[in-house]
VOTOR-568331 format. One line per 2 residues: number of its first residue (from 1); their letters; for each residue x, y, z of N, C-alpha, C. Coordinates in steps of 0.001 Angstrom, whole numbers, plus 524288, in hexadecimal, padded with zeros to 5 digits. Example, Ala and Ser with C-alpha at 12.3 -4.5 7.8 and 13.67 -1.06 7.14 Angstrom:
<loros>
1> as> 83386 7E9C6 81E78 8300C 7EE6C 81E78 83390 7F31C 81E78  83232 7F736 81BA8 83566 7FBDC 81BE4 83264 8001E 81EBE .
</loros>
This chain:
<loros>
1> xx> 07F78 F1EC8 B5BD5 07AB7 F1BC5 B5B18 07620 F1F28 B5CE1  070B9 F1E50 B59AE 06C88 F222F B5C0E 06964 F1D55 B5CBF .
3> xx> 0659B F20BF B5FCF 05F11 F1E35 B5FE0 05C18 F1EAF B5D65  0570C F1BFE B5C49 053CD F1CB2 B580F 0500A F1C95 B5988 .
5> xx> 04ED4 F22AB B5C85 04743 F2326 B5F07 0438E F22D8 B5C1F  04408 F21D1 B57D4 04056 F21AF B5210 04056 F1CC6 B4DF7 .
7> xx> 0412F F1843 B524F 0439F F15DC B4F98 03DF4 F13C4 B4BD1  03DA8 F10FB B47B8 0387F F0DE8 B42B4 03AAD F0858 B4340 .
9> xx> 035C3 F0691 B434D 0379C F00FA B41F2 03C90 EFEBA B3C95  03E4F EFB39 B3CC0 04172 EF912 B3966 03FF8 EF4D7 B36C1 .
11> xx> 04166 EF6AD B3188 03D91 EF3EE B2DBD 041BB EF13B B2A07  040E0 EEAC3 B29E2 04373 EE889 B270E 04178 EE4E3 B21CF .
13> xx> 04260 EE12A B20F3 04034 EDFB2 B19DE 0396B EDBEB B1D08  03BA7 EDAC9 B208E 03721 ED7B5 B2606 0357B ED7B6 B2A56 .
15> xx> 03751 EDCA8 B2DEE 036FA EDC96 B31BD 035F9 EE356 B333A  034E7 EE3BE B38A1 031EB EE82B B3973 034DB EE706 B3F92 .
17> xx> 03BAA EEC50 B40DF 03CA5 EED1E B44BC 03873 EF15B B47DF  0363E EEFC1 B4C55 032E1 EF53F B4F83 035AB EF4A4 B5425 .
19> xx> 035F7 EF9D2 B574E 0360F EF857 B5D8E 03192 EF50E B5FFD  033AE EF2FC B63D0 030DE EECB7 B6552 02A41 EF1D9 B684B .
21> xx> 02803 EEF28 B692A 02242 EF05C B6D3E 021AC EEDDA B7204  01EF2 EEDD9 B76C6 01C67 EEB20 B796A 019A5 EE774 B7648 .
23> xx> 01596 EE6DF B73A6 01486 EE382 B7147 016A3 EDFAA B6E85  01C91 EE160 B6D9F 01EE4 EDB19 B6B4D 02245 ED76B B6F5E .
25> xx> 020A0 ED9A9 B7537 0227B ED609 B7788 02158 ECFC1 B7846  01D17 ECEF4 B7868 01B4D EC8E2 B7870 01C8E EC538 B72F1 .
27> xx> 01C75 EC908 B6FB1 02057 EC54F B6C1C 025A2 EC50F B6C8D  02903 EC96D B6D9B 02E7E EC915 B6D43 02F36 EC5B6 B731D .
29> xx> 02C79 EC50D B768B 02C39 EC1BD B7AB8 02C2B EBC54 B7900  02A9F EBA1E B756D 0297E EB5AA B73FD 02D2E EB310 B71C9 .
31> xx> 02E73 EB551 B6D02 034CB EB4BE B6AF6 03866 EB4A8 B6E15  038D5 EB959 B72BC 03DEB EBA28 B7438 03DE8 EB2D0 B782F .
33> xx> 0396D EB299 B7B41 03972 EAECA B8005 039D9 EA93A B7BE9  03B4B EA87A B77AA 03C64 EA45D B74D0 041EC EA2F8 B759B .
35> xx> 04193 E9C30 B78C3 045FE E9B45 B7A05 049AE E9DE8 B77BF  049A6 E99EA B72E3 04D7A E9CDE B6E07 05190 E9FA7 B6E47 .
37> xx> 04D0F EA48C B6EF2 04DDC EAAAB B6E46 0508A EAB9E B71E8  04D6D EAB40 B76E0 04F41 EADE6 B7B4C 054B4 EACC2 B7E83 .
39> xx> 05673 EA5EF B7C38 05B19 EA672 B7D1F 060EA EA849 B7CDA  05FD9 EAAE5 B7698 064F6 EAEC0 B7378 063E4 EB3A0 B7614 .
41> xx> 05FA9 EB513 B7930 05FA8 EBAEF B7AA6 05F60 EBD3C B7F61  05F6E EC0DE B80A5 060BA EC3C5 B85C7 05D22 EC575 B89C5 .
43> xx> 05893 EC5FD B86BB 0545B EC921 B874E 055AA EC731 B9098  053E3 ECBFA B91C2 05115 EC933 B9671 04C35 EC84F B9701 .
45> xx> 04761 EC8A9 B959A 04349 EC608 B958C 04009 EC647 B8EB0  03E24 EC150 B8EFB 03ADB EC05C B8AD0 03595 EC194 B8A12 .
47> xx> 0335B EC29F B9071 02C9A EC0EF B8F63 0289D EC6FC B8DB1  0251F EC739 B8D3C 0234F ECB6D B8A79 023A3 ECF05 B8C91 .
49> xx> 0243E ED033 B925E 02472 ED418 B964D 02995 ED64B B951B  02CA8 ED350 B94C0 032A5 ED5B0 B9667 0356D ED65F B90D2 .
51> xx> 03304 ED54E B8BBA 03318 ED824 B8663 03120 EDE4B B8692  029AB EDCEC B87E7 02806 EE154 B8760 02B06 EE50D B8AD1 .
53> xx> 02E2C EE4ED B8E5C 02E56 EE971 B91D6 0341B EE9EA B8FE5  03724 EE740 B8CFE 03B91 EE912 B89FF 03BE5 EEE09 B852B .
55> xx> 03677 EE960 B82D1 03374 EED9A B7E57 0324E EF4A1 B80C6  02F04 EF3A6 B8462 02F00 EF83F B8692 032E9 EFBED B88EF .
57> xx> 03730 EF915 B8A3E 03A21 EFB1C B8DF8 03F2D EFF5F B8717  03F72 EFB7E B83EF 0413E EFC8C B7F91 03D84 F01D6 B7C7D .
59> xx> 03A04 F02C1 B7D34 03672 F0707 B79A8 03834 F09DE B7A83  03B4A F0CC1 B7E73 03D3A F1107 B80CE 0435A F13C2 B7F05 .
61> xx> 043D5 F0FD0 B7A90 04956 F0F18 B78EE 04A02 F1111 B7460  04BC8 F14ED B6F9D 04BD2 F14F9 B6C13 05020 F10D7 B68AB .
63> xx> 050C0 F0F58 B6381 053CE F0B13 B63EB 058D3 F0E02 B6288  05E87 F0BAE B637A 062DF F0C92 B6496 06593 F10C3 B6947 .
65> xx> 05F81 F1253 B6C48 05FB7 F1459 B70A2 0633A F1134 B75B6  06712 F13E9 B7896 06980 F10C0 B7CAE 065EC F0E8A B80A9 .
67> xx> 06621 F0AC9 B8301 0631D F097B B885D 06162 F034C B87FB  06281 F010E B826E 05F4B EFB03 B8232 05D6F EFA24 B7CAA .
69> xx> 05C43 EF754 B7D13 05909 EF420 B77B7 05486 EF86E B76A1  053F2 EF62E B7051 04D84 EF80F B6F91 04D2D EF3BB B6B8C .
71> xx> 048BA EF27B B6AA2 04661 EEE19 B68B7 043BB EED2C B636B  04370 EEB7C B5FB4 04077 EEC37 B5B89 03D53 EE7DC B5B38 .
73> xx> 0383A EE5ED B5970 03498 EE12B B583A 03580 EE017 B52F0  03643 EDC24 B51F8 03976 EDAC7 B4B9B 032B7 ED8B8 B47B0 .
75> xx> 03094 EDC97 B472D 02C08 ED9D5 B4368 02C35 ED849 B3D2E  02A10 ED21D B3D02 029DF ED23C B36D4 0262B ED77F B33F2 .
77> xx> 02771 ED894 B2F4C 0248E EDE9E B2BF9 020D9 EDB57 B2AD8  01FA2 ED465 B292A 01B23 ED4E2 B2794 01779 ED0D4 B2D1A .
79> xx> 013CE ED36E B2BDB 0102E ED276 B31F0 012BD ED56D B359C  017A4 ED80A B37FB 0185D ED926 B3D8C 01A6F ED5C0 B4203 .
81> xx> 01A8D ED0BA B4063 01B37 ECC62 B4501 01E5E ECDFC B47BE  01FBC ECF52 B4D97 02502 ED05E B4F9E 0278F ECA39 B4F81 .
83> xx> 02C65 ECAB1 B4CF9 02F80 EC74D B4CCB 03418 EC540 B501F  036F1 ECA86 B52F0 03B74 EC984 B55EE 03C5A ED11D B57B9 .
85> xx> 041B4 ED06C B5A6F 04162 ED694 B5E25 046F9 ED66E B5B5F  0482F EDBC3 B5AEE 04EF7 EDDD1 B5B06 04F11 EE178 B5F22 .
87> xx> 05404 EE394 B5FFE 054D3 EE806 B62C6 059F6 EE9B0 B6226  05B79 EEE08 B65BD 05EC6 EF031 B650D 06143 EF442 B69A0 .
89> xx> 064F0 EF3E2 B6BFB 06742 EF7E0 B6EBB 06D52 EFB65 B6F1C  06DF9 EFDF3 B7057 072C4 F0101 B7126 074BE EFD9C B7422 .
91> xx> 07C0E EFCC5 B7379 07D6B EF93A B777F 07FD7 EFE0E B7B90  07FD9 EFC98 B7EA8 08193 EFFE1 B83D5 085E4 EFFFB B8316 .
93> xx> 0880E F0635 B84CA 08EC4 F070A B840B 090A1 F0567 B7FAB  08EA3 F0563 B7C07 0909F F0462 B7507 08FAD F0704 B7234 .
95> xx> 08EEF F0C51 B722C 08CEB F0FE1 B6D32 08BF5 F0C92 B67FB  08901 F0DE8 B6640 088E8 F0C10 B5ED7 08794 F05D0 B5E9F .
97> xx> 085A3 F03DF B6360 08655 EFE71 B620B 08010 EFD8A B63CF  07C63 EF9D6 B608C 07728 EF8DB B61CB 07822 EF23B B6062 .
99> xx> 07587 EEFE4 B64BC 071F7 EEACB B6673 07022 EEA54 B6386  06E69 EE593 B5F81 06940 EE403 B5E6E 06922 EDEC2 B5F68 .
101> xx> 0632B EDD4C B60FF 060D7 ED882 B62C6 05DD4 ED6F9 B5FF6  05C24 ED1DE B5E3A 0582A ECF2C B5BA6 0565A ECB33 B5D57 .
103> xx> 05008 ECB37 B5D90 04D54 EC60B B5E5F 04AA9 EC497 B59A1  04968 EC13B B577B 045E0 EBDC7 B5326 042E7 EB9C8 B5678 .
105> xx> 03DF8 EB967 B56D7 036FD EB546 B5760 03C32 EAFC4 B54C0  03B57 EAC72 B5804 03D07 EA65C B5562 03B29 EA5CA B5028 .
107> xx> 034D8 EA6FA B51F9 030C2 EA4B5 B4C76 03214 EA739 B482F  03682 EABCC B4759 03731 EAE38 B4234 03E89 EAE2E B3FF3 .
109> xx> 0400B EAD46 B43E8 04688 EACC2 B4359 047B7 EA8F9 B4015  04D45 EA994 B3BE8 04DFC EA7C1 B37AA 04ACA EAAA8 B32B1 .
111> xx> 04902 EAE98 B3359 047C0 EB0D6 B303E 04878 EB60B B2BF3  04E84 EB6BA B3075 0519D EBBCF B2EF0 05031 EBF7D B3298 .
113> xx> 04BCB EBFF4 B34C0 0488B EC4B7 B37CF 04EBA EC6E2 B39FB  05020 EC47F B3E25 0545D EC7E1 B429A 0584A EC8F9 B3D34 .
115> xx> 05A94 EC7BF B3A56 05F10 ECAF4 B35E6 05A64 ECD33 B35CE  057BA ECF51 B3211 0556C ED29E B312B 052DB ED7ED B34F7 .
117> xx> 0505B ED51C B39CD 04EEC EDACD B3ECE 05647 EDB68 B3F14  05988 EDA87 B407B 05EF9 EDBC0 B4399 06198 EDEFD B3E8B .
119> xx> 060C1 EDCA2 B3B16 062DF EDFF7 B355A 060EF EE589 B3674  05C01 EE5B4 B36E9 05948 EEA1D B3807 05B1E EEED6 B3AED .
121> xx> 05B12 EEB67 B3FFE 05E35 EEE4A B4561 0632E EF015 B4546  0661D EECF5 B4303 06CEC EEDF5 B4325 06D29 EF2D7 B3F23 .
123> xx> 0692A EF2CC B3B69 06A68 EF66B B3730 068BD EFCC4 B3ADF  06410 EFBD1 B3DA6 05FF6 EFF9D B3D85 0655F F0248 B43D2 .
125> xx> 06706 EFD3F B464F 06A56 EFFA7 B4A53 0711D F02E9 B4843  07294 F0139 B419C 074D7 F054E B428E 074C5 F0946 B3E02 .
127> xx> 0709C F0750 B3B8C 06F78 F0D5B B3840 06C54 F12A1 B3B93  06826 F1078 B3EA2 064D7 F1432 B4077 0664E F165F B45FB .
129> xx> 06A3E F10DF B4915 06AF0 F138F B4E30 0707F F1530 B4DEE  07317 F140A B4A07 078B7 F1614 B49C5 07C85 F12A7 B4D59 .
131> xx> 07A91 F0C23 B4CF3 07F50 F0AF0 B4FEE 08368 F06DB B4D45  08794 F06DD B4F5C 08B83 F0695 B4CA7 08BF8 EFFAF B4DE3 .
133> xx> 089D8 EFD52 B51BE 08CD8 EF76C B52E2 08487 EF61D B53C3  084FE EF231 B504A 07F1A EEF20 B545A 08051 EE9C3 B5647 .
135> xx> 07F23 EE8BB B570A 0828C EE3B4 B5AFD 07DDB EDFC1 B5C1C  08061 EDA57 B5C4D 07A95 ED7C1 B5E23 07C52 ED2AC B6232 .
137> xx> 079A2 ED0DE B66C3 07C20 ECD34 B69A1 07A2B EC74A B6898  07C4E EC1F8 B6988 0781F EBE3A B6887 07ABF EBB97 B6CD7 .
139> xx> 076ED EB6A2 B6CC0 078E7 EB16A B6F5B 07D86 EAF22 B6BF4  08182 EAD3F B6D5B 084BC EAB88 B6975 08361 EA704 B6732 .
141> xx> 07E8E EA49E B67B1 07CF3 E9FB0 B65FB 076F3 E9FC6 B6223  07623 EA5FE B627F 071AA EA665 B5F99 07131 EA6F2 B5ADF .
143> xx> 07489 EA431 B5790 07462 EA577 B520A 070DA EA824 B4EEA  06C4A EA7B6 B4DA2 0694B EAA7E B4B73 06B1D EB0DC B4CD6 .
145> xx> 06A3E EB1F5 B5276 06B4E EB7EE B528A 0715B EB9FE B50BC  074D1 EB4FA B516E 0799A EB80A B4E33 078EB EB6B0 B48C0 .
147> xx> 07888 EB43B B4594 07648 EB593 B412A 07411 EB9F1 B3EF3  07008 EBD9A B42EE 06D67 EC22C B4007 07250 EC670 B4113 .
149> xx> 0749A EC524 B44DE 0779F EC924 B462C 07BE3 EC8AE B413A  07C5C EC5D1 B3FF6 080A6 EC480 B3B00 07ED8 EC69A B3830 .
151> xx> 079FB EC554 B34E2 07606 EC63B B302F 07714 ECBD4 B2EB7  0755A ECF03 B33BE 075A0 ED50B B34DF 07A19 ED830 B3450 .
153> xx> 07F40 ED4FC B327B 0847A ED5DF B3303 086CB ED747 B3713  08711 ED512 B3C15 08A81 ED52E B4115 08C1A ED1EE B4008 .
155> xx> 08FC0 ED430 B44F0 094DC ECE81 B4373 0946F ECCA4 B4A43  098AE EC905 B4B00 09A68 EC7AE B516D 09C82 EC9D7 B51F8 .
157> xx> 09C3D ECCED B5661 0A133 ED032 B5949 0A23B ECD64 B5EE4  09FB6 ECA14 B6066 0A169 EC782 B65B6 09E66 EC374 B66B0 .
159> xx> 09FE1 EBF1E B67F7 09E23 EB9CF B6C25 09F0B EBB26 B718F  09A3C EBB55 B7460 09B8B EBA46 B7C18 0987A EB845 B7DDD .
161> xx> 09B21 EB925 B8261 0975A EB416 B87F1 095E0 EB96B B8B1C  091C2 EB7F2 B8BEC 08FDA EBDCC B912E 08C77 EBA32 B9516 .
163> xx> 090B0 EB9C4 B9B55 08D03 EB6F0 B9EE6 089C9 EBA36 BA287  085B2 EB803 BA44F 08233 EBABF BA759 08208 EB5AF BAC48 .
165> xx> 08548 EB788 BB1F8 08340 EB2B0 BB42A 0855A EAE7F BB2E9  082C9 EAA19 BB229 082AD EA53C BB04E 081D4 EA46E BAA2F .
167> xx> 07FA2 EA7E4 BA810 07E0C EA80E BA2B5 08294 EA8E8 BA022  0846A EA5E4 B9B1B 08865 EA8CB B96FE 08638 EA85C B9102 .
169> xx> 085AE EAF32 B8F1D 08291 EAEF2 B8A3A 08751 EAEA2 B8788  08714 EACB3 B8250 08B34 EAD52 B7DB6 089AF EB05B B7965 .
171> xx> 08AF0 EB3E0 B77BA 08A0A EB743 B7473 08C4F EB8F6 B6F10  089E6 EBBFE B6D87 08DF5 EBFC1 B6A08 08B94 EC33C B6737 .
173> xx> 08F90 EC78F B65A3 08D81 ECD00 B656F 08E56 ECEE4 B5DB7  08BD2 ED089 B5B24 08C9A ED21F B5510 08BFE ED794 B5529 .
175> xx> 08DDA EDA6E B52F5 08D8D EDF1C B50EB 08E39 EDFF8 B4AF1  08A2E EE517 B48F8 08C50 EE6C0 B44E0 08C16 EEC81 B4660 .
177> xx> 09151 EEE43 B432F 0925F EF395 B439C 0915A EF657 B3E98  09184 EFAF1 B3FC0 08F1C F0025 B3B79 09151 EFDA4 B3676 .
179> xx> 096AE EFCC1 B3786 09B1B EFEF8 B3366 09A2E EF7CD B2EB0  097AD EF3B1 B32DD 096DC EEF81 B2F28 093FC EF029 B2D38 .
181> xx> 09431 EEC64 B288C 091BD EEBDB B23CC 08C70 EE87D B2342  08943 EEBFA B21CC 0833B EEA2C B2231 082C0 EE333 B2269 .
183> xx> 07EC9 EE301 B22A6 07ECE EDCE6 B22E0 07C6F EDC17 B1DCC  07DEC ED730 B1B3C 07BFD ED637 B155C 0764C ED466 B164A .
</loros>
């Protein structure tokens, strides 16, 4: 698997992948701190401070570079609106295998957007970074996000419980690999 210090935005039939900015934190803050939202996901903080300094902390990253996530701002092509965030990381101790994450704005979901940004990503993670497994995690109750993960052609590769404490999340994990067959 390589990195991509050069990486261009990603350009789809509607949408406009960029690496995220400081400046799109107070929106992706807004979305993310939506009940909704914020309950299928992991994030540890929502509010604009603790985005922006993710955002920042991420610039330093080329994407499929080891060390963490890097982030993309999912904009519609016409007007620009930022719509929702993807990302993406190397999983630790897994050669060939890349993360991807997706958020979608409430106010625009059901609209195809996440198949379409994740279509993007899964493609762009293993044509351009050379990896062989992309993998994606959800709430096991969040349908919508397993849906895109379907759409995109992953399949299930596992149901679990992961406790923290007192907490027990339920999960499950999709992958698609090199060797499957595009998604229709």
């Amino acid at each position: 698997m390589r990195a991509d210090p050069d990486f261009e935005p990603l350009i789809t039939e509607r949408l406009r992948l960029r690496r995220s900015a400081p400046e799109d934190a107070d929106t992706i803050s807004a979305y993310r701190s939506d009940p909704e939202v914020s309950r299928t996901q992991g994030w540890e903080r929502t509010d604009p401070e603790g985005v922006r300094a993710d955002i920042v902390e991420m610039a330093g990253r080329s994407p499929g570079e080891p060390g963490g996530w890097v982030q993309f701002s999912v904009e519609e092509l016409d007007g620009g609106r930022l719509v929702g965030d993807v990302g993406i990381s190397p999983a630790e101790d897994e050669p060939g295998v890349i993360k991807v994450g997706y958020t979608i704005s409430p106010d625009v979901q059901g609209r195809g957007y996440a198949t379409e940004a994740v279509q993007a990503l899964v493609d762009y993670a293993l044509d351009r970074l050379g990896a062989e497994v992309v993998r994606a995690y959800a709430d096991a109750d969040n349908t919508p996000s397993i849906r895109v993960a379907e759409k995109v052609g992953m399949s299930l590769i596992e149901r679990f419980e992961h406790r923290e404490g007192d907490e027990i999340w339920y999960g499950v994990r999709y992958e698609r690999r090199r060797e499957d067959a595009p998604a229709a």
